[in-house]
N, C-alpha and C positions, 0 to 999 in steps of 0.2 A: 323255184319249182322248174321241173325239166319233164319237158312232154315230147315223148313219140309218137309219131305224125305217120303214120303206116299207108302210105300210097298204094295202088297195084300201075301205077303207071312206072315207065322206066327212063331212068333220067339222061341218059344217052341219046333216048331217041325223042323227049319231049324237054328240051333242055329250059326251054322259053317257059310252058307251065309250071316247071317245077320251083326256075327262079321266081318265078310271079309268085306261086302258091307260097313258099317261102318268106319269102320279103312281107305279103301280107300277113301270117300269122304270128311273125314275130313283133310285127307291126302293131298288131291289134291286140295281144297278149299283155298282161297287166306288166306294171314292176316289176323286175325278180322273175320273170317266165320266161323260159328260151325253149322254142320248139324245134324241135330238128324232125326234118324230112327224110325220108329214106323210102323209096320205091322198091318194084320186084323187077327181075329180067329173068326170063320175055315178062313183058308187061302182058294185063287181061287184053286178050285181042282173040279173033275168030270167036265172037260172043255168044257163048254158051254155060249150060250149067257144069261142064268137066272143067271150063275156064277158070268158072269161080271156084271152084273147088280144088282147083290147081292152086290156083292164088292164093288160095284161105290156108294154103297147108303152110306155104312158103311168109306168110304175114304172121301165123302163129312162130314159127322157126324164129324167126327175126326178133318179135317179142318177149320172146323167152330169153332170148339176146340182152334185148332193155332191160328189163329187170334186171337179170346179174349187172348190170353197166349204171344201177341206181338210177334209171329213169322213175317219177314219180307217176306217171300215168301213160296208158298209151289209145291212141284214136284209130282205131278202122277207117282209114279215109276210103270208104267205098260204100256208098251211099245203099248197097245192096246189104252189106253187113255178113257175108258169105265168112261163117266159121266163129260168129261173135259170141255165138255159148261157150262154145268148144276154147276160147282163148280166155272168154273170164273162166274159166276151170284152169285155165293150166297156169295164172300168174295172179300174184296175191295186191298187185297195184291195179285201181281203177281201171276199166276198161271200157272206151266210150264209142259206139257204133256211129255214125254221121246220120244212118238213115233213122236209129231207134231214136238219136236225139231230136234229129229233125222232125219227126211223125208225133212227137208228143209236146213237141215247143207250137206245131201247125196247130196241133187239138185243141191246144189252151188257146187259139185266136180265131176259128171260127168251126163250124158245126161238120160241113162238107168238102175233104181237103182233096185239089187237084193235084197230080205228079206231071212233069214236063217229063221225061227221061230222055235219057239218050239215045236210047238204043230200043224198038221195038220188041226187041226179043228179051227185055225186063221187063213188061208190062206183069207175066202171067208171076215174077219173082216180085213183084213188087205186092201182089194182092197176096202172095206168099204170107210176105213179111208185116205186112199191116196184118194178116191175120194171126199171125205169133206175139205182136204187141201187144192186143188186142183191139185193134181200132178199124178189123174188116170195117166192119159195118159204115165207120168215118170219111176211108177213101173209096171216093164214089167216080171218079174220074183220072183216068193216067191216058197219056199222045206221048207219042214219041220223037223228039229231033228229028231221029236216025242219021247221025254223026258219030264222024270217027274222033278219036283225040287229035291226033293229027291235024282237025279241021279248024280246031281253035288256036293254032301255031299264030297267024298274024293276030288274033286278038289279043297274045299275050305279049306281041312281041309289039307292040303302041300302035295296032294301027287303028286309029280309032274309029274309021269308015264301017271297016271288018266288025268290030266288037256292037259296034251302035246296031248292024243290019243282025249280026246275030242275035243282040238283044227283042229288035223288032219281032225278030221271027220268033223268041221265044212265046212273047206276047200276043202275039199273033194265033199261035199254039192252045194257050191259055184262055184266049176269050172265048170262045163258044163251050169253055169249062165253067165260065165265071155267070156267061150268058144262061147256062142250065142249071144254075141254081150252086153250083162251087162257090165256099166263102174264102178260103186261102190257097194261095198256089205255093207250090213245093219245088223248084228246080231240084230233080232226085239225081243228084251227082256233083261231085263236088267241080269238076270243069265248069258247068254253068253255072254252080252257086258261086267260082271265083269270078266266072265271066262278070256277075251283076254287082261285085264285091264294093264297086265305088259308087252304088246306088244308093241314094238316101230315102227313104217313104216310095221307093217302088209297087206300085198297085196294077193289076189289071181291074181297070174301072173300081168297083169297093172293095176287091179282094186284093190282101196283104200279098206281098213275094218275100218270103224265106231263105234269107240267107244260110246256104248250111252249114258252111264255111265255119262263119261266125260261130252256130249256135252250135255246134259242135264242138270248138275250142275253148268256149267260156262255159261249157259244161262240163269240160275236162277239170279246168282248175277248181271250178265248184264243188267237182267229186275230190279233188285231191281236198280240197280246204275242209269238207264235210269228214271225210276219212281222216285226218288231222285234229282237226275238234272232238269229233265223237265216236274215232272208230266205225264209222255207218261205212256197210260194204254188203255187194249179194246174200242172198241165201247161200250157207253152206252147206244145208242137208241136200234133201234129194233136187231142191232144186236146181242146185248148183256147185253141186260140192268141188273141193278140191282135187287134182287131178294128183294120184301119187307118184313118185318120186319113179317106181318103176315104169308105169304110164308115160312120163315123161321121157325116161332115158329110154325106152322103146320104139316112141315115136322120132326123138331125133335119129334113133341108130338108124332106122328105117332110111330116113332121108340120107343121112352119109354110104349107106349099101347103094342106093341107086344114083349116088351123084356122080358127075364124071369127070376129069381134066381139061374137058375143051368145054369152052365156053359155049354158051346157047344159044338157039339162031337166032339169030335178027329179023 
């Protein structure tokens, strides 16, 4: 099995997370499973909604890639899920959001789910996206880091002082979520789900912590093992149809008219 691992970080400028992220999910991947990482440049950065929709355009392009390249599945590593209809439409291999798998692995372990984020300026995308899951009503609490990628460079790079203080702080973050009634906490972004990755029974007080790392990878090969067994895959009517063939070559044409021969700024 071979899984595309669709980062919006860019692996030039987070070199330490990408080797971490890597090493771990191939790590943690069954027998027979090799995940390959691939980022965007410019990575999501000046955090906003044109960001993500920058990025969402450039993570479908990439995908559409995978498939022809016989990859078996591919993951949204962006815990916001920015473009994740629009990419199951345009390829016929499983396609696994971190945040849609995250938000319904938190449902099934308790009633009221906290989000840590990263970035204060996800809060209002994140009630977004529990609202398209269907699980407004579930997440009752989202705080924010407000950290840049950047900020987790020594946690990735061993320094364990770093990692452990960032850890505190997430927890930190957490309890007066857990303290109002939150039964599961959600690191919403795959940076701190890697940051907690060597955590075992991590709890703030009786609330679980959600690796999404994890549960986004072993729902990836699940989908592929389920799509193998029994063909189970989207709606393809109105809910999710197929994107056609001219749909597709329009959308990439688009992208090669406005691409350009110099490289992108840093």
């Amino acid at each position: 099995m071979r899984i595309w691992w669709q980062s919006f970080i860019d692996a030039q400028s987070n070199p330490d997370y990408m080797a971490r992220l890597s090493a771990y999910l191939n790590e943690i991947a069954s027998p027979g499973t090799e995940v390959l990482l691939r980022g965007i440049s410019p990575p999501d950065r000046d955090f906003s909604r044109l960001s993500e929709f920058r990025c969402a355009i450039q993570a479908i392009d990439q995908a559409l890639d995978a498939e022809a390249e016989g990859f078996d599945a591919v993951v949204l590593g962006h815990f916001q899920d920015p473009g994740l209809m629009e990419l199951k439409s345009a390829v016929s291999i499983p396609v696994i959001g971190v945040g849609e798998a995250s938000l319904h692995m938190a449902a099934q372990l308790g009633r009221q789910i906290g989000l840590v984020t990263l970035d204060q300026t996800f809060r209002h995308l994140h009630h977004e996206q529990a609202d398209l899951y269907g699980l407004g009503g579930r997440v009752t609490h989202i705080a924010a880091l407000n950290l840049a990628p950047q900020d987790f460079a020594g946690a990735f790079r061993g320094d364990s002082a770093a990692r452990d203080s960032m850890i505190a702080a997430l927890q930190g973050i957490a309890a007066p979520m857990v303290a109002a009634g939150c039964d599961v906490v959600v690191p919403a972004g795959v940076l701190p789900g890697l940051l907690i990755s060597a955590e075992k029974g991590l709890c703030v007080d009786h609330a679980p912590v959600v690796n999404c790392v994890a549960v986004a990878l072993l729902h990836a090969e699940m989908q592929v093992r389920l799509h193998r067994i029994s063909g189970l895959g989207p709606n393809r009517g109105a809910f999710c149809a197929h994107a056609g063939q001219q749909a597709i070559a329009d959308f990439r044409a688009l992208l090669v008219r406005h691409a350009t021969a110099k490289e992108p700024p840093q």
